[in-house]
Residue frames as qw, qx, qy, qz and C-alpha x, y, z in Angstrom:
[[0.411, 0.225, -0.436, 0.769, -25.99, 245.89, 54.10],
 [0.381, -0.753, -0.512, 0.161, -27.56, 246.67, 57.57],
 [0.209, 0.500, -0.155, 0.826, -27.22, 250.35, 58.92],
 [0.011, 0.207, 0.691, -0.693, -28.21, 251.84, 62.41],
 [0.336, 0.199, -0.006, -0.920, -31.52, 252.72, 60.39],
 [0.543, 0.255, -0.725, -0.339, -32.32, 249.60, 59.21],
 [0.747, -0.248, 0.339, -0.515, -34.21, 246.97, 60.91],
 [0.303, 0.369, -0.800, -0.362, -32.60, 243.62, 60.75],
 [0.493, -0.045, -0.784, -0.374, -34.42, 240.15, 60.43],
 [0.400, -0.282, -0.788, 0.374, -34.38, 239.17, 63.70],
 [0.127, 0.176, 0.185, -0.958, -35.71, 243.05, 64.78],
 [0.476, -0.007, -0.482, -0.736, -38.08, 242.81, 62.22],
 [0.574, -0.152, -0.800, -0.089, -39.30, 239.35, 63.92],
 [0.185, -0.360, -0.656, 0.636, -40.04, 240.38, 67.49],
 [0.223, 0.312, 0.278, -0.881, -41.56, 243.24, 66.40],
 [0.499, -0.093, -0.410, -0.758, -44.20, 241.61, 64.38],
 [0.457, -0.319, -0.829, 0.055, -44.71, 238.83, 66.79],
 [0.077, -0.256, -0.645, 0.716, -44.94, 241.11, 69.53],
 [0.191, 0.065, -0.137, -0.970, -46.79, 243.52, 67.55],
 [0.566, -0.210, -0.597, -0.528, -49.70, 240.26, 66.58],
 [0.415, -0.386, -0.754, 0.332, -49.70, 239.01, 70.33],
 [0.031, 0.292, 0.479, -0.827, -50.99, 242.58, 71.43],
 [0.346, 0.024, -0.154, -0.925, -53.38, 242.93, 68.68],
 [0.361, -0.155, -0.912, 0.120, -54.48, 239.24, 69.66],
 [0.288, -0.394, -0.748, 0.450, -55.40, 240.12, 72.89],
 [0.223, 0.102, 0.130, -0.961, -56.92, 243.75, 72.18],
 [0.587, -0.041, -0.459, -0.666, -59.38, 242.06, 69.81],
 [0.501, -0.132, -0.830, 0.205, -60.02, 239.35, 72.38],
 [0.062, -0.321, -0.379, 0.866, -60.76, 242.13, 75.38],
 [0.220, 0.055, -0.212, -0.951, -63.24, 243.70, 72.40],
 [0.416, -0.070, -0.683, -0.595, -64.86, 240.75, 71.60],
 [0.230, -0.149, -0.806, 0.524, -65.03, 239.96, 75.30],
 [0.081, 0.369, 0.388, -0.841, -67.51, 243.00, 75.44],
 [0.454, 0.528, 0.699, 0.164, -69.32, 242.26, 72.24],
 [0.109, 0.802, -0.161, -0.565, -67.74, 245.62, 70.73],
 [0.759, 0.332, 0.485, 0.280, -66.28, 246.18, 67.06],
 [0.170, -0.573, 0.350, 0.721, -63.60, 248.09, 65.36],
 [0.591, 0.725, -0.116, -0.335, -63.16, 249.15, 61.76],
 [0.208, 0.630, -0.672, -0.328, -61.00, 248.05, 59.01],
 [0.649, 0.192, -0.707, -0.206, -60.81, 244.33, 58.01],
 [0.110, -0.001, -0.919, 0.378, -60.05, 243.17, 61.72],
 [0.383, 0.068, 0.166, -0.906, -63.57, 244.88, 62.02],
 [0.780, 0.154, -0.406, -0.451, -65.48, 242.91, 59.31],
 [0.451, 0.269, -0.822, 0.220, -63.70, 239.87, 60.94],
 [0.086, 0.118, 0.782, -0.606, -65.09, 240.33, 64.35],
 [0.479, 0.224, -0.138, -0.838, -68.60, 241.09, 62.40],
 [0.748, 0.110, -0.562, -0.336, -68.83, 238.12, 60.59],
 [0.295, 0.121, -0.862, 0.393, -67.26, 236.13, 63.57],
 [0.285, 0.085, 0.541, -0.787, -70.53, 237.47, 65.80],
 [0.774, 0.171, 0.031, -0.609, -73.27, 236.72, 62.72],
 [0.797, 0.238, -0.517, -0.202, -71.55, 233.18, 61.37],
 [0.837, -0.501, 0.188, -0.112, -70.59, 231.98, 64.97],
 [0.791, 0.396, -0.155, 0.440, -66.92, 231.06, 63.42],
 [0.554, -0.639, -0.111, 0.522, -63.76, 232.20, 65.42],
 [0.336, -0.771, 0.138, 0.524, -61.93, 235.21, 64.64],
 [0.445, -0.534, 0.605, 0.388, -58.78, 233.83, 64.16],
 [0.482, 0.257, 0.758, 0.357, -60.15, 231.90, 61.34],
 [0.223, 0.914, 0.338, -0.006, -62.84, 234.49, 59.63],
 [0.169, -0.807, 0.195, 0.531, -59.38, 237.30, 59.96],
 [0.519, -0.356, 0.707, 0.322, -57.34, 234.87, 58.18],
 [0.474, 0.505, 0.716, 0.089, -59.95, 233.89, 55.37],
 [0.201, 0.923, 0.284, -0.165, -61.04, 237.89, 54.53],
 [0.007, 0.709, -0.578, -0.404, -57.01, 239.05, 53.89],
 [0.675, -0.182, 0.526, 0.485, -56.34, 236.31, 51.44],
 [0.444, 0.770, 0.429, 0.161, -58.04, 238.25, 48.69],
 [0.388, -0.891, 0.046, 0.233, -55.83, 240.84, 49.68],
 [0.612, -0.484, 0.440, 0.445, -52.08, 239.53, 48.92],
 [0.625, 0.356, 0.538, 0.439, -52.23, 239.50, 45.24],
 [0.004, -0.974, -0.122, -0.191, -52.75, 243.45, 45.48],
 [0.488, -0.829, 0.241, 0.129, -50.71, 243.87, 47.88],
 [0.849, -0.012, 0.377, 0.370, -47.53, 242.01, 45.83],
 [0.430, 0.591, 0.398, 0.554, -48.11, 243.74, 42.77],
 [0.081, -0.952, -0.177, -0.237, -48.67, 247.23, 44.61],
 [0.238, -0.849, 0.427, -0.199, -45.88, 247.33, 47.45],
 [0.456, 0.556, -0.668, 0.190, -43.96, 244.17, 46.83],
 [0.691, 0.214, -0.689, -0.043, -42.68, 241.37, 48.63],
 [0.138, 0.054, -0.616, 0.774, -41.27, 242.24, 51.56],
 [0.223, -0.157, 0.042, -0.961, -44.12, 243.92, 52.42],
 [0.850, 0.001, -0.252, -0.463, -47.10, 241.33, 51.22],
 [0.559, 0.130, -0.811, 0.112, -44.73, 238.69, 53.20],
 [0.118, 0.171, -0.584, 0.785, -44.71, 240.47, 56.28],
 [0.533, -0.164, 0.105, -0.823, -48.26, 241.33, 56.00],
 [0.795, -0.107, -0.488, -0.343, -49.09, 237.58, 55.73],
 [0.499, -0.086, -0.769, 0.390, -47.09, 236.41, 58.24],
 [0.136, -0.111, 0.474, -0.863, -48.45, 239.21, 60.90],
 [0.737, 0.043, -0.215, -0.639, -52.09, 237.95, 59.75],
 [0.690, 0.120, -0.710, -0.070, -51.22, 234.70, 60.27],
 [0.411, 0.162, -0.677, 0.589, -50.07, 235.01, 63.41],
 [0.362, -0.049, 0.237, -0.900, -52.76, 237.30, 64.66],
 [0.718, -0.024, -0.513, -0.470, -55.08, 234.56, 63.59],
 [0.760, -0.007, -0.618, 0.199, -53.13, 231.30, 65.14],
 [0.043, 0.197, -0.472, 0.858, -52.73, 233.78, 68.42],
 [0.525, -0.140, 0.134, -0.829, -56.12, 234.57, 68.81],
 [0.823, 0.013, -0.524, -0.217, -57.25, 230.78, 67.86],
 [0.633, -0.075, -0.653, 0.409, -55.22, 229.52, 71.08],
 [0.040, 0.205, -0.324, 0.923, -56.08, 232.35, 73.40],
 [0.523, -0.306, 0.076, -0.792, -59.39, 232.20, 73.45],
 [0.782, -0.276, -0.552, -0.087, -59.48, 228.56, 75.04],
 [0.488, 0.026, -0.436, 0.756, -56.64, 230.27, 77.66],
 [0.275, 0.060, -0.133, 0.950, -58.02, 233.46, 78.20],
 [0.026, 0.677, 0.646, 0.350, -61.18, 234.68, 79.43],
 [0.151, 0.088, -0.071, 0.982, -62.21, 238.46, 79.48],
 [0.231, -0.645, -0.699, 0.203, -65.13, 240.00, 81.45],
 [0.068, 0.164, -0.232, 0.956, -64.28, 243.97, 81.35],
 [0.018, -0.424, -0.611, 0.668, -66.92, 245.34, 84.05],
 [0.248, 0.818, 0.180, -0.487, -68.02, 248.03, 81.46],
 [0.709, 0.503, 0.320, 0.377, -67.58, 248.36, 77.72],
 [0.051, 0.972, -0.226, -0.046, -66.17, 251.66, 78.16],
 [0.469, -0.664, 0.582, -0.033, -63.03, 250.08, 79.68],
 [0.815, 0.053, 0.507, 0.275, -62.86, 247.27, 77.12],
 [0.523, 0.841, 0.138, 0.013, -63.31, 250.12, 74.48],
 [0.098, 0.912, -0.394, 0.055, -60.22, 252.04, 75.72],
 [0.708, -0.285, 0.638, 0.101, -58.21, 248.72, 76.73],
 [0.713, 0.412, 0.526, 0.210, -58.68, 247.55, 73.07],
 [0.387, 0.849, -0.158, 0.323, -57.74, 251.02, 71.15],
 [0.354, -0.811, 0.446, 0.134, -54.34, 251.04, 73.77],
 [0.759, -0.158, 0.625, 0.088, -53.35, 247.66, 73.36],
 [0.606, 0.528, 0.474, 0.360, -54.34, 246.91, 69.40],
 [0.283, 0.954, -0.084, 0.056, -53.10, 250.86, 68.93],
 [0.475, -0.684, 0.541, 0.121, -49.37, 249.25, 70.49],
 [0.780, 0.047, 0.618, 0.085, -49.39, 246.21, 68.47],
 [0.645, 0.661, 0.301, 0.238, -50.53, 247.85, 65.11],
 [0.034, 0.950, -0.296, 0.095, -47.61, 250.52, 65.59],
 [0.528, -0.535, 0.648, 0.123, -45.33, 248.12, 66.24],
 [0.718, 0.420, 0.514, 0.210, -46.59, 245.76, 62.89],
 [0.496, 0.835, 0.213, 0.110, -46.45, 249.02, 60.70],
 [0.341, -0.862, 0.336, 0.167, -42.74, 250.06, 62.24],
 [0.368, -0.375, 0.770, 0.361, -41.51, 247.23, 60.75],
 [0.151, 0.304, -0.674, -0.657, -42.77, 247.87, 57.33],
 [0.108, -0.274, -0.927, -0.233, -45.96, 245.20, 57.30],
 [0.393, -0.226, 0.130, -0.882, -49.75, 245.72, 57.93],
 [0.491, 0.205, 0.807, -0.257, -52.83, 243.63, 58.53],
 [0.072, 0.178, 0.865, 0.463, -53.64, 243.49, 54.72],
 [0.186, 0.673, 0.693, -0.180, -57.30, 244.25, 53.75],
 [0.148, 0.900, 0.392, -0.118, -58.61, 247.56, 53.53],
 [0.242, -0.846, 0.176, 0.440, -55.97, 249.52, 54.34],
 [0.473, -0.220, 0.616, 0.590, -54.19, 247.95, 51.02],
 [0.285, 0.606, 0.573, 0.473, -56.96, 248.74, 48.47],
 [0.000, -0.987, -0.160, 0.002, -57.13, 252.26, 49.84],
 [0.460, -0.455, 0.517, 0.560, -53.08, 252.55, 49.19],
 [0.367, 0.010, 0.683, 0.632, -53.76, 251.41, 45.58],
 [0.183, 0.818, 0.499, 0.220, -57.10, 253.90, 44.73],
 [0.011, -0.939, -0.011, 0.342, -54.96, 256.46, 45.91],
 [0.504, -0.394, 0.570, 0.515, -52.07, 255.71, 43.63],
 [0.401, 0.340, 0.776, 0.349, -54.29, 254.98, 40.77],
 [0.055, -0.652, -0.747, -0.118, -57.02, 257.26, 41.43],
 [0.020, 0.430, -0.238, 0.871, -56.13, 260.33, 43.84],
 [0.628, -0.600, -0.337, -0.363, -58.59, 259.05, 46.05],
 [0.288, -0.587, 0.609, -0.450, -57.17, 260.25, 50.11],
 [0.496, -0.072, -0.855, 0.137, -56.49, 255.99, 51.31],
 [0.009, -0.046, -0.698, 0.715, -57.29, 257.78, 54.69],
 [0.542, 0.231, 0.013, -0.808, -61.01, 258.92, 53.38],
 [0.760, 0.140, -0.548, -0.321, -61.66, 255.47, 51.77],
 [0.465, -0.218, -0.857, 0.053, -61.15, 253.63, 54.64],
 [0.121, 0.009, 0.341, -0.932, -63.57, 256.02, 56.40],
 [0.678, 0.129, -0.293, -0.661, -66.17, 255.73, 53.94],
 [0.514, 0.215, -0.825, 0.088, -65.20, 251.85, 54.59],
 [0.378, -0.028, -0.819, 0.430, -65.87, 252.24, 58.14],
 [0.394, 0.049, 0.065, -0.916, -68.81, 254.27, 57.92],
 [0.864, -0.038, -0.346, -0.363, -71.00, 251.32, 56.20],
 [0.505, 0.098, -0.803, 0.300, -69.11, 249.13, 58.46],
 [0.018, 0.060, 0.675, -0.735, -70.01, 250.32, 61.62],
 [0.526, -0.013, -0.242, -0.815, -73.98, 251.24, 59.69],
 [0.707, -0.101, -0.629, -0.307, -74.29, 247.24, 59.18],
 [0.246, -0.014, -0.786, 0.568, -72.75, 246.65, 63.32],
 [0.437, -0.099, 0.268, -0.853, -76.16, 248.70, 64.30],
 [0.698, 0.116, -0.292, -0.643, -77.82, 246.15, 62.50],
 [0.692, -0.002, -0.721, 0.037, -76.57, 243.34, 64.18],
 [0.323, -0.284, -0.630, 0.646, -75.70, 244.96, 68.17],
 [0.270, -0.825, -0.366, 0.336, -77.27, 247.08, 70.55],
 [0.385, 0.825, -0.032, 0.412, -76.65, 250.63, 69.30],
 [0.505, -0.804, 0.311, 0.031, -75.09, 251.29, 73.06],
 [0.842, -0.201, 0.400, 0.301, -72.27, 248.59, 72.03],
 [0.497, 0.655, 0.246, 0.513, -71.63, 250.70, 68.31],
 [0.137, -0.973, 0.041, -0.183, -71.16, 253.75, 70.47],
 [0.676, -0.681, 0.281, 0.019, -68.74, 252.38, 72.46],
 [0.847, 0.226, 0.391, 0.281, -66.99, 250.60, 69.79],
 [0.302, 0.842, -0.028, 0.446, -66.52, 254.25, 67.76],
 [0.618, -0.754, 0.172, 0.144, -64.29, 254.73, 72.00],
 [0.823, -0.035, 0.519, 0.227, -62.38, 252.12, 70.82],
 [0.734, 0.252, 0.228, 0.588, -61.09, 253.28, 67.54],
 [0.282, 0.859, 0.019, 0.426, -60.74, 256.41, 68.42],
 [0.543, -0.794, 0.271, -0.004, -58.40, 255.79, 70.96],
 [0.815, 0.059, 0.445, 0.366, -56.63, 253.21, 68.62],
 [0.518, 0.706, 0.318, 0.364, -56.32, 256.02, 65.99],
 [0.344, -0.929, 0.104, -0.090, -55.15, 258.51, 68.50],
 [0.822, -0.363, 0.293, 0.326, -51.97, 256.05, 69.14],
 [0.718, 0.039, 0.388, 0.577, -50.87, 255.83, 65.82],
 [0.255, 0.917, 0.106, 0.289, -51.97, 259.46, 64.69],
 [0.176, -0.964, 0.185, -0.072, -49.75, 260.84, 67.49],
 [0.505, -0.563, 0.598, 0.266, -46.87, 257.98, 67.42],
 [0.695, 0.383, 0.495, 0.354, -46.69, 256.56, 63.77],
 [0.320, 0.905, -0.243, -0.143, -44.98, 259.91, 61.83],
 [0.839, 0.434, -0.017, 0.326, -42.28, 259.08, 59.74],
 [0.002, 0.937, 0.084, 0.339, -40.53, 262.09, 60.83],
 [0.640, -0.561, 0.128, -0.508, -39.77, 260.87, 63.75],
 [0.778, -0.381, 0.496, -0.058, -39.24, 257.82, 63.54],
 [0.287, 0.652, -0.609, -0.349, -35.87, 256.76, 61.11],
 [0.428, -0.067, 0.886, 0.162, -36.05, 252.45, 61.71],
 [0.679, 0.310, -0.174, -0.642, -37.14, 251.09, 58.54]]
């Protein structure tokens, strides 16, 4: 039974397509500037820079390990949504970049482009109940299990992440990059609150 709180199928569908066509193009704009974000889309654009492989593909590959957690932890709905938004974010990015090319003048300006954009997209994915899968699901289930803060584990996560990015870019490009999610974190710290916000 649908209520005015309730997000129904078709709701639920725009706002993950829309939600994978903006994180598409943030991570496109990043990679445009040879920058790099945390979490899983992180590692993704990581490996994509040392194994010359696109993205789209490398995103797609790293979450499948992922879903079998994710099922068992938060269930169907959830682990469907999260695949399909992955997918999409993949099969997006895979056709963009033959469409789309990005030049930003100054990594600064891709940094903060990329945390707006990919901080719209991923607030729109997680409104309607789904994520991008990876990290963010094994830090859910060590804090359930464990007590371990999910929010501290995928710090610690993105601490050795960003450690191994020195080791591949220019440290100037890591600096910038740290712009970049903290402008992306900023979004959803100040517009993701449950409180707030009653669709589910």
């Amino acid at each position: 039974m649908t209520t005015a709180s309730t997000h129904t199928a078709l709701e639920d569908a725009q706002g993950l397509v829309f939600g994978a066509v903006m994180c598409a193009f943030g991570v496109l704009i990043l990679t445009g500037a040879g920058l790099v974000t945390g979490q899983t889309a992180g590692l993704a654009v990581l490996i994509a820079y040392i194994t010359g492989y696109s993205f789209g593909v490398v995103f797609f590959v790293v979450n499948i390990p992922f879903y079998a957690l994710a099922w068992w932890r938060l269930g169907a709905a959830f682990t469907i949504k999260t695949f399909l938004s992955v997918a999409l974010i993949s099969a997006v990015s895979l056709v963009i970049e033959d469409l789309v090319q990005v030049d930003p003048a100054h990594p600064a300006v891709a940094a903060i482009l990329f945390g707006l954009i990919a901080g719209a997209g991923l607030l729109a994915i997680f409104r309607h109940r789904a994520s991008l899968g990876g990290v963010g699901i094994v830090a859910f289930d060590l804090q359930e299990r464990l007590g371990w803060r999910a929010g501290w584990v995928q710090l610690a996560f993105d601490l050795v992440l960003f450690a191994v990015a020195l080791l591949v870019l220019d440290p100037d490009l890591v600096l910038w990059s740290l712009l970049g999610a903290a402008v992306l974190n900023a979004i959803l710290a100040i517009n993701h609150r449950r409180d707030r916000y009653i669709g589910t």
